[in-house]
Residue, then its C-alpha position, 0 to 999 in steps of 0.5 A: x844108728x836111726x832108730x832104736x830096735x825093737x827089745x826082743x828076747x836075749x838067748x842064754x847062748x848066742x852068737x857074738x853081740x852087734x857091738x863087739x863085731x862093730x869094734x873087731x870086724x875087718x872089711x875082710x869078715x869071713x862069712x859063715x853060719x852058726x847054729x844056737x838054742x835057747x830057751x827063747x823063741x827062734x829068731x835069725x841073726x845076719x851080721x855084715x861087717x861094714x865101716x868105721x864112724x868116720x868113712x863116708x859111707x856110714x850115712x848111707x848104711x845108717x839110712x839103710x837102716x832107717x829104711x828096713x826098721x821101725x813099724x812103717x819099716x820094709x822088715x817089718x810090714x814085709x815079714x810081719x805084716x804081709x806074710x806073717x812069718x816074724x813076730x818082729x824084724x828090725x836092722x840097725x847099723x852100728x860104727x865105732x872107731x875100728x869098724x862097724x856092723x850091720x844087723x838084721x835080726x827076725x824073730x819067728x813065729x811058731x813053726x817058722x823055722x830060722x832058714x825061712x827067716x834068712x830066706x826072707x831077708x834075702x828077697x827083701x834085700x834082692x828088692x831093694x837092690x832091684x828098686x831103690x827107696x821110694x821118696x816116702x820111704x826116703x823123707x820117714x828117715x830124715x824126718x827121724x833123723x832131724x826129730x832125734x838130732x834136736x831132742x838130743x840137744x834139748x836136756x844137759x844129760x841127753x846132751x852129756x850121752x850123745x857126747x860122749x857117744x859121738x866121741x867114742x865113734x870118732x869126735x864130737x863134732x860128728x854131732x853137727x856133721x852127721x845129721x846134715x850128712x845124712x840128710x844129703x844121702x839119696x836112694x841111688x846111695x842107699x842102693x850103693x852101699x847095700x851092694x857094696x857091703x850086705x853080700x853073702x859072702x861076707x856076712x855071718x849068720x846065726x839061727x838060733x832054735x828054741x831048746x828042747x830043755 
């Protein structure tokens, strides 16, 4: 994953956690939508299920990712910034050794209801497979990318973390082979994989409300 996503409000009752769908989703994830409430602002959560650490499209999606989230992000200057319709909007992509989750998760503001927020996410997502990342766009990435690959190395226990990480996701040596990956990824990829594995009909979709109680 490229950039850590913003902390936003946890529902007491929500939808099953980017994680666990990172480790139990198939390539063949059934598509759906669930209704939540809680005691937190409405937000919308949309998982499609993708691939495991190893397979040689996870760079791609990881720079996805990259392109979507963070402040100077497509999420959040389209959603929060432009059109006023999130409080925050990130994606991240996670892959583990059985498989992996792509997630965009919008939180509203007031009076937003989640539909409308899922329907934002379908225009940016149209937008990108229209027209691929610019070379701006593309060059934030990897800057963020190089920047986190040697400040990970720099103190033994940040060190002893991405270790272990890298070899809960499929091996160690992902620590030297991914960055490089990454940086060899270009918009055309970035294009690619979006077609390939954000599609309607395999995702799932929460819309969690705010509870009346």
């Amino acid at each position: 994953m490229i950039l850590p996503k913003p902390s936003l409000p946890q529902p007491t009752q929500t939808p099953t956690a980017a994680s666990d769908v990172a480790e139990s989703s198939s390539p063949s994830g059934a598509a759906g939508t669930v209704d939540r409430a809680c005691a937190c602002p409405p937000r919308a959560r949309i998982f499609y299920p993708t691939v495991d650490a190893t397979n040689p499209d996870r760079p791609a999606l990881d720079v996805l990712a990259g392109i979507l989230a963070g402040r100077s992000g497509r999420l959040q200057r389209a959603l929060v910034a432009e059109r006023g319709l999130a409080f925050a909007a990130t994606a991240s992509h996670e892959s583990g050794r059985r498989g992996g989750a792509f997630v965009v998760e919008i939180e509203a503001r007031n009076g937003v209801a989640p539909q409308a927020l899922v329907d934002a996410w379908d225009t940016e997502l149209a937008r990108l497979l229209a027209a691929p990342p610019t070379a701006d766009e593309m060059e934030r990435v990897r800057n963020q990318v190089t920047t986190g690959a040697w400040r990970g190395m720099r103190e033994p226990l940040d060190f002893a973390l991405r270790l272990l990480v890298a070899d809960a996701q499929g091996g160690w040596r992902s620590l030297e082979s991914w960055p490089r990956a990454v940086l060899a990824v270009e918009p055309a990829d970035v294009q690619r994989v979006a077609r390939r594995y954000l599609v309607a009909d395999r995702r799932l979709v929460a819309r969690i409300t705010r509870s009346e109680r």
